[in-house]
HTML snippet that shows the backbone in 3Dmol.js (N, CA, C, O; Angstrom):
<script src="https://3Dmol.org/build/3Dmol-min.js"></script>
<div id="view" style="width:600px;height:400px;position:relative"></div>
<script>
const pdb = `
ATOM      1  N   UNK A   1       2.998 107.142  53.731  1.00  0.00           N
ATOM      2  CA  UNK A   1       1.606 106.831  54.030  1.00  0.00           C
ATOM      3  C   UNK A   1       1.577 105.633  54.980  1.00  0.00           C
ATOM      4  O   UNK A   1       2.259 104.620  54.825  1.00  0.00           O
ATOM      5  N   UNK A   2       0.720 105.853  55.973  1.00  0.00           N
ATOM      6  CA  UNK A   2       0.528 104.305  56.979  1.00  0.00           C
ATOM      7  C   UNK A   2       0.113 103.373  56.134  1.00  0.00           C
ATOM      8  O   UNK A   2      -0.247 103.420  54.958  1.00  0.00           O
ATOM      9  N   UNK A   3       0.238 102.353  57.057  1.00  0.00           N
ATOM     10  CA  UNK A   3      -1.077 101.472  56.597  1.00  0.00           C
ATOM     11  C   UNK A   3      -2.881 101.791  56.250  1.00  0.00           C
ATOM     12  O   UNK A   3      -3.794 101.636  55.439  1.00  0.00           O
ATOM     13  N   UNK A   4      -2.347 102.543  58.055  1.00  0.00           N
ATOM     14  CA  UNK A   4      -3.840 102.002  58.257  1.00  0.00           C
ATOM     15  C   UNK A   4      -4.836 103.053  57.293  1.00  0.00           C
ATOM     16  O   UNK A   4      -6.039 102.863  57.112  1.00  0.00           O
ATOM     17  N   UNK A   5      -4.010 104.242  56.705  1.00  0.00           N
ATOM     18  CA  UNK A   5      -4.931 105.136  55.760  1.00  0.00           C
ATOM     19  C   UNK A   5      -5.481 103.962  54.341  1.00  0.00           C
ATOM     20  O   UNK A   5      -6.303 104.304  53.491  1.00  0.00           O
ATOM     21  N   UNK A   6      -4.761 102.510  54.386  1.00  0.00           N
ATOM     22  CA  UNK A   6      -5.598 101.791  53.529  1.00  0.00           C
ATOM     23  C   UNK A   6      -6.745 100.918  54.024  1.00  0.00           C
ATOM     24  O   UNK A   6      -7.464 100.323  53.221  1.00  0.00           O
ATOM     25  N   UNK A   7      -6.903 100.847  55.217  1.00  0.00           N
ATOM     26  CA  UNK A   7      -8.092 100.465  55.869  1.00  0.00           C
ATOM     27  C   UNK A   7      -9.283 100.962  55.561  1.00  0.00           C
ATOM     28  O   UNK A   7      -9.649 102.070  55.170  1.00  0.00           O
ATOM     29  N   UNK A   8     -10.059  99.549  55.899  1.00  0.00           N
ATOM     30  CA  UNK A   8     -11.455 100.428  55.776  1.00  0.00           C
ATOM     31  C   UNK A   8     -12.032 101.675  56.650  1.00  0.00           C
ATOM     32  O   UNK A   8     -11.138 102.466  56.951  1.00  0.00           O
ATOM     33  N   UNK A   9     -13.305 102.023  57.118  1.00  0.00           N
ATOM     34  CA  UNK A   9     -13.367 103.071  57.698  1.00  0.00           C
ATOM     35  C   UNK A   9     -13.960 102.410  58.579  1.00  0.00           C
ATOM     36  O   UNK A   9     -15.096 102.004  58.333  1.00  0.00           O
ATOM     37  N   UNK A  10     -13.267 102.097  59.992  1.00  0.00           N
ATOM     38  CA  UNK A  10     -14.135 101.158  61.150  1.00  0.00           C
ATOM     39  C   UNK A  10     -15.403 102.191  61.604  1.00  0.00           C
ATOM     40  O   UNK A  10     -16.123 101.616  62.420  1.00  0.00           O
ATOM     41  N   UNK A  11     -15.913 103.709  61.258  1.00  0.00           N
ATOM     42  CA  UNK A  11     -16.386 104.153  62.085  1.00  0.00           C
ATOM     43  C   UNK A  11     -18.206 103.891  61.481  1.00  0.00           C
ATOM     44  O   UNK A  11     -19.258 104.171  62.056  1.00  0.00           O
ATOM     45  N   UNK A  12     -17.948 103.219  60.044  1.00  0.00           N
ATOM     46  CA  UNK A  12     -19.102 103.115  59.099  1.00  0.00           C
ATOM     47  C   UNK A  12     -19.714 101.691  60.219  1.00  0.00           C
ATOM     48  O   UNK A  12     -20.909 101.430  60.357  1.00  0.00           O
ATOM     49  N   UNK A  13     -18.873 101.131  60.728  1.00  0.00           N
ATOM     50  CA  UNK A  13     -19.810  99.592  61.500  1.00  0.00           C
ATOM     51  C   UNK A  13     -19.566  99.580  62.690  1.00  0.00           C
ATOM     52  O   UNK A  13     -19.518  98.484  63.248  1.00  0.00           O
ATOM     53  N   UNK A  14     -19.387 100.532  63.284  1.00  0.00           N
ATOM     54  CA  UNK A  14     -18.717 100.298  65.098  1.00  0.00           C
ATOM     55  C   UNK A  14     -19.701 101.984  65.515  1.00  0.00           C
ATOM     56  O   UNK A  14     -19.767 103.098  64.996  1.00  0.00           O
ATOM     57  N   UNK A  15     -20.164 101.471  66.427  1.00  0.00           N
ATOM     58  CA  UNK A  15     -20.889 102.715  67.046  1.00  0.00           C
ATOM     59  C   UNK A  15     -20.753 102.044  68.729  1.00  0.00           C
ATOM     60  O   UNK A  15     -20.397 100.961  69.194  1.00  0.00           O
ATOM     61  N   UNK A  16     -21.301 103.480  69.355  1.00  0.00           N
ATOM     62  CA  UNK A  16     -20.794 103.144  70.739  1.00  0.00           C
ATOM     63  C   UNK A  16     -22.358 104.364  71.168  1.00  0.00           C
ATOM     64  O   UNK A  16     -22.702 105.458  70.718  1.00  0.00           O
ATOM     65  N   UNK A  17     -22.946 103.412  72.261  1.00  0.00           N
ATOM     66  CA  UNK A  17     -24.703 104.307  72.699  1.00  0.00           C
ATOM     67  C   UNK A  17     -24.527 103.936  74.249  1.00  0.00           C
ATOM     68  O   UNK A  17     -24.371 102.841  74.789  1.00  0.00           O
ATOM     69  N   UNK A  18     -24.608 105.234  74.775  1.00  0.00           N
ATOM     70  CA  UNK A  18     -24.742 104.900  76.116  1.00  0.00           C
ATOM     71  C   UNK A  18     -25.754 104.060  76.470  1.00  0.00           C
ATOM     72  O   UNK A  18     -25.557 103.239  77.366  1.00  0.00           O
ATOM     73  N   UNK A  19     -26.583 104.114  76.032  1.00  0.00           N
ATOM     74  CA  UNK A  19     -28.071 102.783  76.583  1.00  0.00           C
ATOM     75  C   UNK A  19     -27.918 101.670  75.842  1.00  0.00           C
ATOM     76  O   UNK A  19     -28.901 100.943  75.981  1.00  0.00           O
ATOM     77  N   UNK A  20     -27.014 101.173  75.030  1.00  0.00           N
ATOM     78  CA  UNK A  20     -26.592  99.940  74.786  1.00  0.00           C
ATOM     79  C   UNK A  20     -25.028  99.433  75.254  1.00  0.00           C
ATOM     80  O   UNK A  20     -24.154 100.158  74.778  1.00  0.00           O
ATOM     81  N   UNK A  21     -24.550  98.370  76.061  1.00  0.00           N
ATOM     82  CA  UNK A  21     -24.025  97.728  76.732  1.00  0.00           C
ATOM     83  C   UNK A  21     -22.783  99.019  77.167  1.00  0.00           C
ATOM     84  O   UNK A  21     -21.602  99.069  76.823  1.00  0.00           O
ATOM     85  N   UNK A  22     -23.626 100.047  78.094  1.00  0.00           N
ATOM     86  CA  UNK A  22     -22.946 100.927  79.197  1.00  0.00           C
ATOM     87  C   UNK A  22     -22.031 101.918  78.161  1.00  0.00           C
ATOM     88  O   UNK A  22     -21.180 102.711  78.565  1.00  0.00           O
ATOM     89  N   UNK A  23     -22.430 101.678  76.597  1.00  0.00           N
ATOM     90  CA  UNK A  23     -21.610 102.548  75.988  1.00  0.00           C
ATOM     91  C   UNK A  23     -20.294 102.026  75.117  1.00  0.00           C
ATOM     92  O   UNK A  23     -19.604 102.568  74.254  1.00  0.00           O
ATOM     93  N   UNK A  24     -20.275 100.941  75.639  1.00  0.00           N
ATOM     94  CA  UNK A  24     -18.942 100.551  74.791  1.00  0.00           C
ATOM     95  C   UNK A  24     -18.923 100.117  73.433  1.00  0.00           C
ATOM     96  O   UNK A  24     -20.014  99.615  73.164  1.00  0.00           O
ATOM     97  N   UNK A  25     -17.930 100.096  72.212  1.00  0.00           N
ATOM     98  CA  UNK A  25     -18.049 100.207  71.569  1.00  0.00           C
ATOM     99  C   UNK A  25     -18.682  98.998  71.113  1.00  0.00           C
ATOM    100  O   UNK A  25     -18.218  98.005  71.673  1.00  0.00           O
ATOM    101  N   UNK A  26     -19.568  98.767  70.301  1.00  0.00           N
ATOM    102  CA  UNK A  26     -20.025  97.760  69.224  1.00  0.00           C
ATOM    103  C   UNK A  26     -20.153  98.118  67.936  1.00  0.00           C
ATOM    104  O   UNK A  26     -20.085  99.220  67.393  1.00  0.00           O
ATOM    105  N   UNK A  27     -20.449  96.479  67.306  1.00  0.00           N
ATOM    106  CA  UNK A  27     -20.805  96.628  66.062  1.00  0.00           C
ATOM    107  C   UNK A  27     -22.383  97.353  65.835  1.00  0.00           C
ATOM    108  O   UNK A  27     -23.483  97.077  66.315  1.00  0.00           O
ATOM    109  N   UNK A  28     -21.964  98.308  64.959  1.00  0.00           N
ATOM    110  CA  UNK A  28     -23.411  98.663  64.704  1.00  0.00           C
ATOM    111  C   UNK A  28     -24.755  97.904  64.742  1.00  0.00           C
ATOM    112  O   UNK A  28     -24.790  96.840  64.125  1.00  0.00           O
ATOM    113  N   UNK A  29     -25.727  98.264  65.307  1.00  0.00           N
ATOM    114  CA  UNK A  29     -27.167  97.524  65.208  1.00  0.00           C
ATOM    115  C   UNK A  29     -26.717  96.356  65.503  1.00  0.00           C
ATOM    116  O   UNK A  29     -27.078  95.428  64.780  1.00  0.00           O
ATOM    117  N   UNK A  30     -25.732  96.054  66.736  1.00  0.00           N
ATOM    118  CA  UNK A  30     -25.683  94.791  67.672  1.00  0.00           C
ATOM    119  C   UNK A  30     -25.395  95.189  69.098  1.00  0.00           C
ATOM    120  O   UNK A  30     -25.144  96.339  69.459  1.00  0.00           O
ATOM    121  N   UNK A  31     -25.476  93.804  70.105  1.00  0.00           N
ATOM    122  CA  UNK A  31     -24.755  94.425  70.821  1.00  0.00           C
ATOM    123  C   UNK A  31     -23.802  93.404  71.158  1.00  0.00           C
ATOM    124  O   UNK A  31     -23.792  92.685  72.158  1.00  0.00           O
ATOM    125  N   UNK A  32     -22.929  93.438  70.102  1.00  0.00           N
ATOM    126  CA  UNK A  32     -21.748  92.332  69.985  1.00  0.00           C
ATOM    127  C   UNK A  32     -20.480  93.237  70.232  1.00  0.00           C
ATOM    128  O   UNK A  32     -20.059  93.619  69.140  1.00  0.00           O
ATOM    129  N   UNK A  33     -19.841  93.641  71.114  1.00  0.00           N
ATOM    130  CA  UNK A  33     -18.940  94.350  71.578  1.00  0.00           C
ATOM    131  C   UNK A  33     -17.435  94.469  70.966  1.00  0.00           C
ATOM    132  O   UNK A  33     -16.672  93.630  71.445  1.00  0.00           O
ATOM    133  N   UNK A  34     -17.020  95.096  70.276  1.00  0.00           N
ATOM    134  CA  UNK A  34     -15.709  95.078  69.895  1.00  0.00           C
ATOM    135  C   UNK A  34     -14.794  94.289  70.608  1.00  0.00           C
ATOM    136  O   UNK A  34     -14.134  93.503  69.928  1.00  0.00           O
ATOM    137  N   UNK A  35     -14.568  94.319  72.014  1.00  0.00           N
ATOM    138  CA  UNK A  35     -13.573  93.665  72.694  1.00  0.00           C
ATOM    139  C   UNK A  35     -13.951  92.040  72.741  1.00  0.00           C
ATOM    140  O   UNK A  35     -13.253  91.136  73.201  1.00  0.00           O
ATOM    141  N   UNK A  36     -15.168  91.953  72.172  1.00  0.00           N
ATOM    142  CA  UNK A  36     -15.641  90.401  72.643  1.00  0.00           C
ATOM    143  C   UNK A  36     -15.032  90.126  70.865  1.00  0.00           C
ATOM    144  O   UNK A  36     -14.445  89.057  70.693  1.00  0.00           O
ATOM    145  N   UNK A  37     -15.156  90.900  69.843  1.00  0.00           N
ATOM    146  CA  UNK A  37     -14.721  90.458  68.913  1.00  0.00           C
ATOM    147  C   UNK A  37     -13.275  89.649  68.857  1.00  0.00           C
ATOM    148  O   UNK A  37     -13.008  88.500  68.508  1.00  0.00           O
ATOM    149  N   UNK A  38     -12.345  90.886  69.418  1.00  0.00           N
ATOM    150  CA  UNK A  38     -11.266  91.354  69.368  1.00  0.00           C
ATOM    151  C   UNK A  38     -10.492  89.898  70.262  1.00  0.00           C
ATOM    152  O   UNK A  38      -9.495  89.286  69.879  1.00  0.00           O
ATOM    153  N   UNK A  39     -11.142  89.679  71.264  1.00  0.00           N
ATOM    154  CA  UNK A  39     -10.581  88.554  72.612  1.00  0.00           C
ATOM    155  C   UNK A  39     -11.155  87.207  71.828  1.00  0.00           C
ATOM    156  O   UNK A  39     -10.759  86.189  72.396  1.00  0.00           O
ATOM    157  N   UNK A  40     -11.771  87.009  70.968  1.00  0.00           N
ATOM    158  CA  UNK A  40     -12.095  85.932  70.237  1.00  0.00           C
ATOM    159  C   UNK A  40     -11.128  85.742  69.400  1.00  0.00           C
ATOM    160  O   UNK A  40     -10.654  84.613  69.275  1.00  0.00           O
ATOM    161  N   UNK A  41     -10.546  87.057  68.502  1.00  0.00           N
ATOM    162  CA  UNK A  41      -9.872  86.347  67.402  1.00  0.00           C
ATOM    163  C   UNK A  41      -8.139  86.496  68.254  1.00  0.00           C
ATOM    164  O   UNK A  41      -7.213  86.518  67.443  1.00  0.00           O
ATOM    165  N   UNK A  42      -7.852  86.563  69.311  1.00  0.00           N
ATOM    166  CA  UNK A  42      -6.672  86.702  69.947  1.00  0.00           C
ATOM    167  C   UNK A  42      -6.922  85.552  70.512  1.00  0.00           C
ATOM    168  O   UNK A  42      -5.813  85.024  70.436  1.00  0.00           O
ATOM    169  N   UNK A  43      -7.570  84.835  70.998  1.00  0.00           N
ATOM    170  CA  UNK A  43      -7.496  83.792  71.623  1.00  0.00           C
ATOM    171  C   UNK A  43      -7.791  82.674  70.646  1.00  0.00           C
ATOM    172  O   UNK A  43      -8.464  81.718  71.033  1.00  0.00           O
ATOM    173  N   UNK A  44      -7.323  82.728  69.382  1.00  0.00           N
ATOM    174  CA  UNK A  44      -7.366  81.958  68.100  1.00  0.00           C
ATOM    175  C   UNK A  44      -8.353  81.508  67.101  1.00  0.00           C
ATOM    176  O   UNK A  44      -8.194  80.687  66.197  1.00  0.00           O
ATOM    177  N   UNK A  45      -9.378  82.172  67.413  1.00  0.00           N
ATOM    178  CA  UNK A  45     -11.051  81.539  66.599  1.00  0.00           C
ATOM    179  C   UNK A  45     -10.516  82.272  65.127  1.00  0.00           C
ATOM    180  O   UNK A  45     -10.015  83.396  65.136  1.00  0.00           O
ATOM    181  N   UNK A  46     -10.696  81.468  63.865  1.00  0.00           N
ATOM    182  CA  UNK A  46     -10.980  82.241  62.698  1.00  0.00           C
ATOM    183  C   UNK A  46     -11.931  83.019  62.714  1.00  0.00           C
ATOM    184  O   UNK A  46     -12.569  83.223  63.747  1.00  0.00           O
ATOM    185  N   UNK A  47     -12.223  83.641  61.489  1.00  0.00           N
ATOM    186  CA  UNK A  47     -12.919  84.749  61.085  1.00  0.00           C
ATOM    187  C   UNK A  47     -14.618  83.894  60.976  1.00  0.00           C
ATOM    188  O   UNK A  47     -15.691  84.360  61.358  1.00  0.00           O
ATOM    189  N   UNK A  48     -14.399  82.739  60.425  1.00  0.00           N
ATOM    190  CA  UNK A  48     -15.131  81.980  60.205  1.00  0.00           C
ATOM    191  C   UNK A  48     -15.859  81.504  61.190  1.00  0.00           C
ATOM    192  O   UNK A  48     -17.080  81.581  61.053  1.00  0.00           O
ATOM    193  N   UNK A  49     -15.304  80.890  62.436  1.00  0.00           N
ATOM    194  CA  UNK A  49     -15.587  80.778  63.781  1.00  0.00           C
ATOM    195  C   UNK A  49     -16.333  81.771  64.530  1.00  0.00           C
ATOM    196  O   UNK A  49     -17.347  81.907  65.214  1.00  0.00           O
ATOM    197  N   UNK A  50     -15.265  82.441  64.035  1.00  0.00           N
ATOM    198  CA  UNK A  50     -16.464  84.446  65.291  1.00  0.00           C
ATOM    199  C   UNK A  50     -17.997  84.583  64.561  1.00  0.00           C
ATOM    200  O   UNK A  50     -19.069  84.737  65.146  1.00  0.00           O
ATOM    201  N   UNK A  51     -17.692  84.449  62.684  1.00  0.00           N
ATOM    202  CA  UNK A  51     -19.434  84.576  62.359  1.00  0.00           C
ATOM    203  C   UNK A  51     -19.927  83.376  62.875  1.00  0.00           C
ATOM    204  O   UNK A  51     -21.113  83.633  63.079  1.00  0.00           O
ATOM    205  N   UNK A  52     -19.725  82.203  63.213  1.00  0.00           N
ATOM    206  CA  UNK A  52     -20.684  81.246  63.542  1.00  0.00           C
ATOM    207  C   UNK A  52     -20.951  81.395  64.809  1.00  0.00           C
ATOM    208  O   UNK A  52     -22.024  80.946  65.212  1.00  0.00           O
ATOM    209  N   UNK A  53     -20.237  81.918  65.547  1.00  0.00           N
ATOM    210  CA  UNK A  53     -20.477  81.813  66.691  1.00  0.00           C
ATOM    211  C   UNK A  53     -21.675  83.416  67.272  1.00  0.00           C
ATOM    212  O   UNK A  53     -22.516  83.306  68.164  1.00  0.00           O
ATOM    213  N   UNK A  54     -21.399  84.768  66.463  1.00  0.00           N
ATOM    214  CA  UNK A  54     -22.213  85.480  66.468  1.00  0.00           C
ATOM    215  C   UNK A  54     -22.639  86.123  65.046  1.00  0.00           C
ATOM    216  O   UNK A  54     -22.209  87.075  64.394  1.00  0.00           O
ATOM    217  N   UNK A  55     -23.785  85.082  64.837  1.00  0.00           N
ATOM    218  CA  UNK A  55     -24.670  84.966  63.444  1.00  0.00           C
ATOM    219  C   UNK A  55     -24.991  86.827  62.907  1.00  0.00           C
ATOM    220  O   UNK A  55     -25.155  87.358  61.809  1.00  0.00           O
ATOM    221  N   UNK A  56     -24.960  87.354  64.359  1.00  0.00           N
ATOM    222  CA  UNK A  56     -25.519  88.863  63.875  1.00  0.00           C
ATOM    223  C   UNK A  56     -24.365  89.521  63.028  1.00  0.00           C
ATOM    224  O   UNK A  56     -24.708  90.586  62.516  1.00  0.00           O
ATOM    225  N   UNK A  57     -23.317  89.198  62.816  1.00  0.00           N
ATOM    226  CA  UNK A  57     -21.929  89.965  62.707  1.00  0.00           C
ATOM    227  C   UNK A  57     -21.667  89.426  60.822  1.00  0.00           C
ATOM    228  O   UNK A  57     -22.287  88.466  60.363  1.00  0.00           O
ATOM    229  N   UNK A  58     -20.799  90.144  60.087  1.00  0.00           N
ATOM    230  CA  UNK A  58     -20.612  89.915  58.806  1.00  0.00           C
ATOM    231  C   UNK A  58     -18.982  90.252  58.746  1.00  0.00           C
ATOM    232  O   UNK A  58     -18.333  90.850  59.605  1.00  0.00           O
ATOM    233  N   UNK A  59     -18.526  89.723  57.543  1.00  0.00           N
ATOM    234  CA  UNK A  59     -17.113  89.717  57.775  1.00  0.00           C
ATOM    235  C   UNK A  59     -16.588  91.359  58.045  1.00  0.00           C
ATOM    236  O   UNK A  59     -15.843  91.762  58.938  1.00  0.00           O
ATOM    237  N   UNK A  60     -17.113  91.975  57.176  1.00  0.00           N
ATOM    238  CA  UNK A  60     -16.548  93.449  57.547  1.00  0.00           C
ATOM    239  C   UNK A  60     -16.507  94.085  58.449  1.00  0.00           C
ATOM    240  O   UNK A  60     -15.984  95.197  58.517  1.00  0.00           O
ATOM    241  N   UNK A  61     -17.166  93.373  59.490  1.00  0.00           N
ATOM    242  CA  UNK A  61     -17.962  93.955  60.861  1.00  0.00           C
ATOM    243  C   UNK A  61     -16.552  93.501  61.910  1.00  0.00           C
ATOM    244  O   UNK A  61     -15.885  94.211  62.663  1.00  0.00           O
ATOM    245  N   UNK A  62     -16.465  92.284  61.647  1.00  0.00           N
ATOM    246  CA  UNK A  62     -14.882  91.976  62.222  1.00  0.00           C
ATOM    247  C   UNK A  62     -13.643  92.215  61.533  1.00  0.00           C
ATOM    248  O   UNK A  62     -12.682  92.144  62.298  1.00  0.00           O
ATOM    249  N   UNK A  63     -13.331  92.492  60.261  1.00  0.00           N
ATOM    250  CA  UNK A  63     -12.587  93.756  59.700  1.00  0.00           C
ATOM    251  C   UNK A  63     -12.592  95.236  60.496  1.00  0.00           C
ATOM    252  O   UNK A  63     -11.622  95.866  60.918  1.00  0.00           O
ATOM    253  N   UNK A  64     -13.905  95.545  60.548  1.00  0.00           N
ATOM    254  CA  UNK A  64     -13.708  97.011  61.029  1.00  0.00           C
ATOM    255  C   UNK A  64     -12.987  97.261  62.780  1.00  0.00           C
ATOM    256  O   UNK A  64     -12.550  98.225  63.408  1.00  0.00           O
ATOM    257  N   UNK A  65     -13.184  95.818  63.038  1.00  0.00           N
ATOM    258  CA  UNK A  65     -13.038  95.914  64.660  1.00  0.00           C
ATOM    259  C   UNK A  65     -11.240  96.008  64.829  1.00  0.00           C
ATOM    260  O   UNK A  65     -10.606  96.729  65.600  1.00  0.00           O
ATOM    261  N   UNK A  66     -10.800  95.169  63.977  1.00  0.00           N
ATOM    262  CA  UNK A  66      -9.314  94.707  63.864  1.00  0.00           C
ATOM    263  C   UNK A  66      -9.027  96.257  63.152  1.00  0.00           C
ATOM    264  O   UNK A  66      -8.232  96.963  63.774  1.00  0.00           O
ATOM    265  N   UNK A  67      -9.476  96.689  62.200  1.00  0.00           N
ATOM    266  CA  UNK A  67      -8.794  98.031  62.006  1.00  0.00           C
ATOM    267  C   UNK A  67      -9.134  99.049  62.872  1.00  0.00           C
ATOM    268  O   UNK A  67      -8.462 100.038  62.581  1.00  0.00           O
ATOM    269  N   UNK A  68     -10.094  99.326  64.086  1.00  0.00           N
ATOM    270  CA  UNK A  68      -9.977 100.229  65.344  1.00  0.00           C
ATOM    271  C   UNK A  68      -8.936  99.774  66.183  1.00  0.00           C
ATOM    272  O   UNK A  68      -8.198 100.588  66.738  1.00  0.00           O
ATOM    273  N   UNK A  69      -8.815  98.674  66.317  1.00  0.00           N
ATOM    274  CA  UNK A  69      -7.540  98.098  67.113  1.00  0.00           C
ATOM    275  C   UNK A  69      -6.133  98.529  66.739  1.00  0.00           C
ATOM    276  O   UNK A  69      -5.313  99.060  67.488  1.00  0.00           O
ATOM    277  N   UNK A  70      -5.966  98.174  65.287  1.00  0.00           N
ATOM    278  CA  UNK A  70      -4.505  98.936  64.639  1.00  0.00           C
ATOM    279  C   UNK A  70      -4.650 100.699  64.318  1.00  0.00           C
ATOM    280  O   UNK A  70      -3.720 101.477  64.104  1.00  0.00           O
ATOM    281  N   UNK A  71      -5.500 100.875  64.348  1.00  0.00           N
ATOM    282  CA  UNK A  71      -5.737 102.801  64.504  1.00  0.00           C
ATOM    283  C   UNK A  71      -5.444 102.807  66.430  1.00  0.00           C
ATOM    284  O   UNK A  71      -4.449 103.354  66.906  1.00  0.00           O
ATOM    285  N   UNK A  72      -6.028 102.420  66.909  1.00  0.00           N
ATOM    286  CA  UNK A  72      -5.555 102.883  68.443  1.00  0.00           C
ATOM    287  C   UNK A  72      -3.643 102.386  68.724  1.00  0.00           C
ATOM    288  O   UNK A  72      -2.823 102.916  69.475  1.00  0.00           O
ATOM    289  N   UNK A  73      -3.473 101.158  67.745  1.00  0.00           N
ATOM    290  CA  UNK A  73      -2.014 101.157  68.196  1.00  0.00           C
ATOM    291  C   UNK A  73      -1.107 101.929  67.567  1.00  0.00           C
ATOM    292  O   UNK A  73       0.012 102.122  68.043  1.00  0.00           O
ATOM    293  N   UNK A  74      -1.618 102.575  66.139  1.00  0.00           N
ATOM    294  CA  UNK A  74      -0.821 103.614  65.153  1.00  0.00           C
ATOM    295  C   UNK A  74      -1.053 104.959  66.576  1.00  0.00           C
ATOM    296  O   UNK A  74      -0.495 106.048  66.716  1.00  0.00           O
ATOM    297  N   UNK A  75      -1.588 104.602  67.010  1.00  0.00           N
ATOM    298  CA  UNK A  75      -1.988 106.390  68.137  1.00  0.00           C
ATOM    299  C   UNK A  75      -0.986 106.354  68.936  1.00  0.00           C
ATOM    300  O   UNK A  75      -0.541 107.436  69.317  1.00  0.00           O
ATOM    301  N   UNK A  76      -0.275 104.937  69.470  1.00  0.00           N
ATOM    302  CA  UNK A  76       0.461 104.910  70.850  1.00  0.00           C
ATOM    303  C   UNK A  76       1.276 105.771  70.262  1.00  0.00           C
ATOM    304  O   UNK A  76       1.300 105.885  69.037  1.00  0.00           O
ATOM    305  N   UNK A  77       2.204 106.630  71.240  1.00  0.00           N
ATOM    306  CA  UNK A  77       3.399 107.614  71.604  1.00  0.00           C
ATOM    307  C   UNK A  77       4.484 106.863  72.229  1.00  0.00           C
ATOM    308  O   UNK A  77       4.472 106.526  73.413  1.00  0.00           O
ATOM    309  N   UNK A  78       5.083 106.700  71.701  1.00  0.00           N
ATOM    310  CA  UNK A  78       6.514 106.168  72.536  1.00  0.00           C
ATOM    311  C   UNK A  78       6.527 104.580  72.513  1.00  0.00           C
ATOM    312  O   UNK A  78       5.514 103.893  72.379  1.00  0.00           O
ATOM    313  N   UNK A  79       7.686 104.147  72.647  1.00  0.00           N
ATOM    314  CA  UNK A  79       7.899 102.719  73.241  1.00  0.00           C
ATOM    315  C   UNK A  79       7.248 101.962  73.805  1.00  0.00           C
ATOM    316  O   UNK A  79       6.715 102.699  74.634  1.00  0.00           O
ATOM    317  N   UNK A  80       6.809 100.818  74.015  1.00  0.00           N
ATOM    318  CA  UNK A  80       6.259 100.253  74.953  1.00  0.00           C
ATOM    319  C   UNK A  80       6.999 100.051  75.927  1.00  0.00           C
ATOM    320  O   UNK A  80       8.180  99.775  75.719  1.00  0.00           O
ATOM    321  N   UNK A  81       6.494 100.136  77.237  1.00  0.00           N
ATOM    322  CA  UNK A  81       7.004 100.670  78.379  1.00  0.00           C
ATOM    323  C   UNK A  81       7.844  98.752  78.670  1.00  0.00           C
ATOM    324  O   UNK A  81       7.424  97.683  78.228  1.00  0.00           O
ATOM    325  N   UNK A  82       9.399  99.086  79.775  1.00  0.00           N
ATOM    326  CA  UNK A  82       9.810  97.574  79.379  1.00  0.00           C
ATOM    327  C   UNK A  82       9.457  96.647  80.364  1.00  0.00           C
ATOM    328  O   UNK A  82      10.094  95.618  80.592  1.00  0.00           O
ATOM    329  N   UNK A  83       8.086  97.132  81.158  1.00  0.00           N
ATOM    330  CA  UNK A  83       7.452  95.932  82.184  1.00  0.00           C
ATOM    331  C   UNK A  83       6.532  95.369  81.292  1.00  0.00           C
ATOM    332  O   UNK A  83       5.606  94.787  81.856  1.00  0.00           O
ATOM    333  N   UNK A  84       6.509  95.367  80.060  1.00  0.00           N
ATOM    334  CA  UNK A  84       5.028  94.588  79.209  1.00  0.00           C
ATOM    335  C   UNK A  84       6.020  93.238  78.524  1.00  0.00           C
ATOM    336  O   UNK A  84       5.598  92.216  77.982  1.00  0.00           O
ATOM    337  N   UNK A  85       7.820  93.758  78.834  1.00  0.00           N
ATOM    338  CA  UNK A  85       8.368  92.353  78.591  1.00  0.00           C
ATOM    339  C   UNK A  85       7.958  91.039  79.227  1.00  0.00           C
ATOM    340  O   UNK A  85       8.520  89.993  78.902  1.00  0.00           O
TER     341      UNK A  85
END
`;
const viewer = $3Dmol.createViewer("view");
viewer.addModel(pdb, "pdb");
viewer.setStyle({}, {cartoon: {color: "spectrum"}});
viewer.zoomTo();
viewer.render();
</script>
């Protein structure tokens, strides 16, 4: 069994509407963008930090984002290619 089949289900808080920000994915009933989540907590903000900083968002909401992230990397095929050394 993976992991990620113990994850939550990112698809219950992440929706993606073409007439909200060109379609890309967000948190549900925001338009707080997965990747803006995602580039926050990679560029070191706690969990704690990302809700203060976007009041609309709840912890699960940045849970669900981090588990679409590890479901798209459980998807990769093959090696990582060796120019990403």
């Amino acid at each position: 069994m993976r992991y990620i089949d113990n994850c939550m289900n990112w698809q219950e808080r992440l929706s993606s509407d073409p007439k909200i920000c060109h379609g890309a994915l967000c948190v549900r009933g925001t338009r707080v963008m997965v990747t803006v989540v995602l580039d926050n907590l990679a560029d070191g903000l706690s969990i704690e930090r990302v809700l203060e900083e976007y009041p609309t968002l709840r912890r699960e909401d940045v849970q669900a984002a981090v588990a679409y992230a590890a479901e798209l990397v459980h998807e990769r095929q093959g090696p990582p290619s060796s120019s990403a050394r």
